[in-house]
C-alpha positions as CSV (number, residue, x, y, z in Angstrom):
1,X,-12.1,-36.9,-9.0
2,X,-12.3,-33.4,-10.2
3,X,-12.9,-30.7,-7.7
4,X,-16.2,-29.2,-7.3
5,X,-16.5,-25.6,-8.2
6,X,-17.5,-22.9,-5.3
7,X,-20.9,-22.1,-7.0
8,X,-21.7,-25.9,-7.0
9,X,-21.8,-26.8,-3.3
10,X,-25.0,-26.6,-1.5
11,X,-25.7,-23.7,0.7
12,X,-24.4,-24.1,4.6
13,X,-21.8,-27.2,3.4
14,X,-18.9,-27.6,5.5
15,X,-16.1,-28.3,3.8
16,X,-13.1,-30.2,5.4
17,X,-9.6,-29.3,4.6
18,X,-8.1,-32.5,5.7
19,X,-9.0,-36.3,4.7
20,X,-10.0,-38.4,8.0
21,X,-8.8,-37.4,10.9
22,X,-6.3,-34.6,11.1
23,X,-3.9,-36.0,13.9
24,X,-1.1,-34.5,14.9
25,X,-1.5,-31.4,12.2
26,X,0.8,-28.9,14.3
27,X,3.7,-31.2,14.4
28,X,2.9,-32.3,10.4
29,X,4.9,-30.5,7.8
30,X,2.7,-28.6,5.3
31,X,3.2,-30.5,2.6
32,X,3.0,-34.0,4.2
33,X,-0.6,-33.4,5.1
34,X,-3.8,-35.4,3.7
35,X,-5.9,-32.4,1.9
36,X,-9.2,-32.8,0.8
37,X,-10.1,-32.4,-3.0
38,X,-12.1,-29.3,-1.8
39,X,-9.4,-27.5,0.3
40,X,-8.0,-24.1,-1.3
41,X,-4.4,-26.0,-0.2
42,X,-5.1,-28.1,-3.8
43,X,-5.1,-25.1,-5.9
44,X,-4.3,-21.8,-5.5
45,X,-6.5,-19.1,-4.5
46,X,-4.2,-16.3,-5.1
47,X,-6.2,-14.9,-8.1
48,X,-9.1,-13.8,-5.5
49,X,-6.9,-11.4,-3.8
50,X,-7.0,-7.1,-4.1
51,X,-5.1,-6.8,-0.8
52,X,-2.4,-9.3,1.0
53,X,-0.6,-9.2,3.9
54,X,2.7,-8.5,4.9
55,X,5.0,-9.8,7.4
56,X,7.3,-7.6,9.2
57,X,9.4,-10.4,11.3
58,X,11.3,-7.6,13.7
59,X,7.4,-7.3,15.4
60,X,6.6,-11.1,15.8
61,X,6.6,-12.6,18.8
62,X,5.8,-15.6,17.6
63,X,2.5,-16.0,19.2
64,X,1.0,-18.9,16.4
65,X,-2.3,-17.2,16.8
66,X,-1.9,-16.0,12.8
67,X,-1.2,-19.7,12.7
68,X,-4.2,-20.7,14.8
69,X,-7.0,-18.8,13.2
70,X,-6.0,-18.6,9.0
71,X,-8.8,-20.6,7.4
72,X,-6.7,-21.5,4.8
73,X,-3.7,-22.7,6.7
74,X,-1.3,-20.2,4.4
75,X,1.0,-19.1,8.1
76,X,3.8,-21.0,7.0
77,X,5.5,-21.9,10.6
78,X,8.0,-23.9,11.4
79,X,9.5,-25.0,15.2
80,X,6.8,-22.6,16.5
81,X,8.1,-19.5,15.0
82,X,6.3,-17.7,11.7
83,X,8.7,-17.5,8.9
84,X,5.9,-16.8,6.0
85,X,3.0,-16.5,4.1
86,X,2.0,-19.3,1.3
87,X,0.8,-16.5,-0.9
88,X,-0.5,-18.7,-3.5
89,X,-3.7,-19.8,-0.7
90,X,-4.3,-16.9,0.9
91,X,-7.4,-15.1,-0.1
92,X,-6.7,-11.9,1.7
93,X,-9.2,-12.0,4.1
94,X,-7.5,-10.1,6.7
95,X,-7.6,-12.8,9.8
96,X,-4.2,-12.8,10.6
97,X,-3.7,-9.1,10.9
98,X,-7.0,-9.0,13.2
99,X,-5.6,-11.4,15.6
100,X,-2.0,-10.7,15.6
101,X,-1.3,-9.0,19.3
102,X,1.6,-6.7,18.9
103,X,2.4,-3.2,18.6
104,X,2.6,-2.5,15.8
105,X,1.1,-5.8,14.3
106,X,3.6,-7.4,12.7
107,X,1.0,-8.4,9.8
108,X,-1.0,-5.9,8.1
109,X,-2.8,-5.4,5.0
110,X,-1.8,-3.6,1.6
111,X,-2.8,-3.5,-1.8
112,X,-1.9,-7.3,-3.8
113,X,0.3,-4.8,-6.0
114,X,2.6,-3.1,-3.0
115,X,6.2,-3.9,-3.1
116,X,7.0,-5.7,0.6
117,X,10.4,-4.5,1.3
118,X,8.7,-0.4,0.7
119,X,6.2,-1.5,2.9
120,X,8.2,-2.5,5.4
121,X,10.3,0.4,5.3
122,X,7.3,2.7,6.2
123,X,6.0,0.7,8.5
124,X,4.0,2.3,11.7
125,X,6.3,2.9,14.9
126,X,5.0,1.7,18.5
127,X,1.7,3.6,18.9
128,X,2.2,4.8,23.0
129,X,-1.0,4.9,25.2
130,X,-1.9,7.7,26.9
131,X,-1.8,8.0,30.4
């Protein structure tokens, strides 16, 4: 079966990532999961990218929320602590830096051509409230 294009499915469709019911998908390794045809998982998305994000692991405090909310399931986790990013599915949409809760976010967003370990060299110190 040959996968549909994104300009050829009707307006409003839902499109299901896995086949049946997902299970126990948190306690599934990646790659033994049942991905639809449709699911970015089956072909890489990288291409659509200008920006990506970065993971800086000395902020993480493992909070799976990157985990929870990515549409494209491209948090690679394992034992529930982050240990990457499948950079060939994510889009770049941003989520994961929105919902990550630390100071400084230990996810944020550059430009798809940015070197990682510059970027993490410069990245922001604790910003302090004001009292």
């Amino acid at each position: 079966m040959a996968n549909t294009g994104w300009d050829e499915f009707e307006i409003g469709a839902m499109l299901r990532t896995f086949e049946g019911e997902a299970g126990d998908i948190a306690g599934t390794l990646q790659e033994d999961r049942h991905y639809t045809q449709n699911s970015s998982f089956t072909a890489s998305v990288a291409d659509w990218r200008l920006i990506k994000p970065v993971f800086n692991k000395d902020y993480c405090i493992d909070c799976q929320f990157c985990w929870v909310y990515c549409p494209d399931i491209s948090i690679i986790s394992r034992d529930k602590k982050m240990i990457g990013i499948d950079m060939d599915h994510c889009k770049g949409c941003g989520i994961c830096v929105e919902v990550c809760p630390t100071n400084p976010k230990s996810l944020l967003m550059f430009p798809e051509q940015a070197d990682e370990e510059t970027e993490i060299a410069r990245w922001p110190s604790k910003e302090e409230k004001e009292k």
